[in-house]
N, C-alpha and C positions, 0 to 999 in steps of 0.2 A: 504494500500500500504506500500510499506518497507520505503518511507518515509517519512510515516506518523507523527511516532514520533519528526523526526525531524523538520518538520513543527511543531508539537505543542511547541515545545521550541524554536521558533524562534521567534512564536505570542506572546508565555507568555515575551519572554525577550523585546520583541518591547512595554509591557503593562508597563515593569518595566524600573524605574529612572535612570540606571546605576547602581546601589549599592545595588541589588539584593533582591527591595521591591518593593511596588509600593508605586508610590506616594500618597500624601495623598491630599484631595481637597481644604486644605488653603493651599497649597508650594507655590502658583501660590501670594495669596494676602501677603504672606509673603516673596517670591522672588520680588516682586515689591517693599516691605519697607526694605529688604535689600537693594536695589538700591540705594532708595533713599536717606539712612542712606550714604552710599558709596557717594553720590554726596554730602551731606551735609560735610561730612569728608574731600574732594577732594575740595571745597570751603574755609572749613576755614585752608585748609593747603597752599592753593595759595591766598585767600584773609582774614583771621583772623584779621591779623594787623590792618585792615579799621574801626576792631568794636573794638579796645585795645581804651584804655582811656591815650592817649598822650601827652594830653594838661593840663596840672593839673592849668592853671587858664584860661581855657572855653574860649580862643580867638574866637579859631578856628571850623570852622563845620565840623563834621565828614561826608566822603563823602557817599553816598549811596549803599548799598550792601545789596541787597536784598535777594540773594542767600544764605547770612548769620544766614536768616529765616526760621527754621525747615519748619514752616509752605508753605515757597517756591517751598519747595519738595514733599508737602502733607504729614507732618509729624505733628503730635499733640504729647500735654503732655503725653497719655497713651504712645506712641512709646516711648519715652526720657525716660521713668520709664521700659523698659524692656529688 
């Protein structure tokens, strides 16, 4: 049919990421540790202060911030090294 072509580049472009490839089958577990990297970032830009060392003679207990733990986000040492 006359358009036929046009279907076929409508399927191919529906196959592709936006940026005229296609995706590749880690994007998916590496768009998830970019996330998480991003909420790790987005923690210690609104809570960092909680983990600074402010008390230079150890009165006081630093309060809990767990979010401040790569590991919080399902982040390990190989992610921090990349």
């Amino acid at each position: 049919s006359a358009h036929g072509p046009v279907i076929d580049r409508i399927q191919q472009a529906q196959r592709l990421n936006g940026h005229g490839r296609a995706a590749a089958l880690g994007d998916d577990r590496h768009a998830r540790k970019q996330g998480a990297v991003l909420r790790l970032l987005t923690a210690f830009r609104s809570r960092g202060h909680l983990a600074a060392d402010l008390d230079p003679l150890n009165r006081a207990s630093k309060p809990a911030a767990p979010d401040l733990d790569p590991a919080y986000h399902g982040l390990d040492a190989d992610d921090l090294n990349t």
